[in-house]
N, C-alpha and C positions, 0 to 999 in steps of 0.2 A: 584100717588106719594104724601108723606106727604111734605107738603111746612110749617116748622116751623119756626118761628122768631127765631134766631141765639140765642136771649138771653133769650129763655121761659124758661130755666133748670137754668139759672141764679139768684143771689140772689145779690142784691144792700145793700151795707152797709154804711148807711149817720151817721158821727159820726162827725160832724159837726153841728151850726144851718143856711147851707147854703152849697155853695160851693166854694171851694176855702180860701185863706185866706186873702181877701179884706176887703173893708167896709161889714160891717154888709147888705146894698141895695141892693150893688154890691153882694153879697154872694148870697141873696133874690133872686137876677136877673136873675144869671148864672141856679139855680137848678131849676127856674121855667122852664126855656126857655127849659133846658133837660129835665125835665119832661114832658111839652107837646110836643115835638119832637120825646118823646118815643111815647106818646097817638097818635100824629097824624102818625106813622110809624107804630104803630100796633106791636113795639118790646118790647114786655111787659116783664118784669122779673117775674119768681115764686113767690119774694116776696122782699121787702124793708123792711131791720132791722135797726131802730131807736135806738141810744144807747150815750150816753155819753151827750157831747152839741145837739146832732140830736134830741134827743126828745120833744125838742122845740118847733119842727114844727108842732109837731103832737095838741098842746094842742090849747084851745084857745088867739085870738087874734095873731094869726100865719099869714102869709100874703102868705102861700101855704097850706090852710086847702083846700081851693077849689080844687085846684088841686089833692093835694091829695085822696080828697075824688069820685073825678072821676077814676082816677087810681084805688081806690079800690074797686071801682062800678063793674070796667073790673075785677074782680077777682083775682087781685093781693092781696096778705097776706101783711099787714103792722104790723110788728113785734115792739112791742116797751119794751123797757129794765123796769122794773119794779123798779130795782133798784134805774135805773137815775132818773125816776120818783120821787120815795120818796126822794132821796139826795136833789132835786132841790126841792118840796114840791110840784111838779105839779098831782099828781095820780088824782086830783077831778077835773083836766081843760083839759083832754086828751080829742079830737072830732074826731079822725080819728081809726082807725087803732084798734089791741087789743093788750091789757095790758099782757105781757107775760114775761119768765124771761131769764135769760143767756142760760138752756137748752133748750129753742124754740130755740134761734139766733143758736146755736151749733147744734142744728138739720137741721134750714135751710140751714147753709152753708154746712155739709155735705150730705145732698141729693143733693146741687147743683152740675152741671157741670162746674159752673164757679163762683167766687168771684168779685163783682167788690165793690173798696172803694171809694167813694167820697172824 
């Protein structure tokens, strides 16, 4: 029998640079905490799409590069908006993930079997 993680067809959409709408730490906190929660439960998503404030995360001097980059070590796709990139002027500080545009994110959510938003 195939034993898959409930959320492997899934695609996570952070459009935030955190979670929640707390302090900016507290934001840091909460998405760390689910992020390795997902790592040490082995419920890995198809892919994490970074877009709007989320793209944040992905650049340097982020305080979930490391994380992130474990995550994408596991094979997860970290989609990040290209757009948001250049709006904020971050394209040359990205360290995780790949630089992709609104029709990657539109692909990955419909291939998904599930959406979830941050």
């Amino acid at each position: 029998m195939f034993n898959e993680s409930p959320i492997a067809n899934a695609v996570i959409l952070i459009t935030r640079e955190g979670m929640g709408s707390a302090d900016a730490a507290l934001q840091h906190k909460l998405l760390d905490i689910y992020l390795r929660l997902l790592l040490e439960n082995g419920s890995l998503p198809a892919a994490i799409c970074f877009y709007t404030d989320g793209v944040k995360l992905v650049v340097e001097g982020s305080p979930l590069l490391e994380r992130l980059s474990q995550i994408e070590q596991r094979g997860v796709r970290l989609i990040i908006c290209s757009t948001c990139l250049n709006y904020f002027g971050l394209t040359e500080k990205v360290r995780v993930g790949i630089v992709g545009g609104m029709p990657d994110i539109l692909e990955a959510q419909t291939r998904a079997g599930k959406v979830i938003t941050l």
